[in-house]
C-alpha positions in Angstrom: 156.0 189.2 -44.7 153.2 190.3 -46.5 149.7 188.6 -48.8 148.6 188.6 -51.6 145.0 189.1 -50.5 143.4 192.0 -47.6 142.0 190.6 -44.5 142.3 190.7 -40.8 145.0 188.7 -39.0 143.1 186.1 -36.6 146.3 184.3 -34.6 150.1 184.5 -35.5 151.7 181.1 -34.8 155.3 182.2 -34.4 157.4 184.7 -32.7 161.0 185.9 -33.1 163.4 183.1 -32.9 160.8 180.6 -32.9 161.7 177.4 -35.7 159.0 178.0 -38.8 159.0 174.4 -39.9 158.0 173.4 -36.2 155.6 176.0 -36.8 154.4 174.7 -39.7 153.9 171.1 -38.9 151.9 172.0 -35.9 149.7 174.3 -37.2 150.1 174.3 -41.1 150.6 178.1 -41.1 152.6 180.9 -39.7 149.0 182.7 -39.2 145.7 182.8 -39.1 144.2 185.2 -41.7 139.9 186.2 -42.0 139.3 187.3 -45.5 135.6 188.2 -45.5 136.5 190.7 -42.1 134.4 189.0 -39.6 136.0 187.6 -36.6 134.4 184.9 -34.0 134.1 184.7 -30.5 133.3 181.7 -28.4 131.0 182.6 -25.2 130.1 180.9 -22.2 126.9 182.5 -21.2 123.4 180.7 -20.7 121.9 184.3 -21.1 122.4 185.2 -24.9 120.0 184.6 -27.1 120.1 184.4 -31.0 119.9 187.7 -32.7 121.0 189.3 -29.9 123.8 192.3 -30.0 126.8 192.0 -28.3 129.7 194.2 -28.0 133.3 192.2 -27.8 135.9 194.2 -26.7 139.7 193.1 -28.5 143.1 192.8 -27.1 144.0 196.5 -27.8 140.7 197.8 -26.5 139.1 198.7 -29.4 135.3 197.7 -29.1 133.2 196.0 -32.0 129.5 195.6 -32.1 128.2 192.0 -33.0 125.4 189.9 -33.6 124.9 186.4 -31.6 124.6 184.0 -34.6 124.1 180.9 -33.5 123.9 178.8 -29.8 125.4 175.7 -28.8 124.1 173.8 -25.6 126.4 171.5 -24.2 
């Protein structure tokens, strides 16, 4: 499979043998793709602050510096 546009692939939906229409109906895509490159990460943490830099680590262990862009109380 490939696109038409670059970007960074966010979530694959399906997986070998799995039924692409089912797929499809439950999350309108096969997968998730970021085209501007930036990724998001939801944190539980009542000690992060705006502004603040953060370093997320990803599923292969590659780590990537970040920014705190916005806080949501609740």
């Amino acid at each position: 499979m490939t696109a038409s546009v670059d970007g960074r692939v966010k979530m694959i939906y399906v997986e070998e043998e799995d039924d692409i229409v089912t797929a499809m109906y439950e999350h309108g895509a096969l997968l998730l793709l970021s085209l501007d490159g930036y990724m998001a990460a939801e944190i539980s943490s009542e000690s992060l602050s705006v502004g603040e830099e953060v370093t997320v680590t990803l599923s292969d262990g590659k780590a990537v510096g970040g920014i705190v862009e916005k806080r949501v109380e609740g």
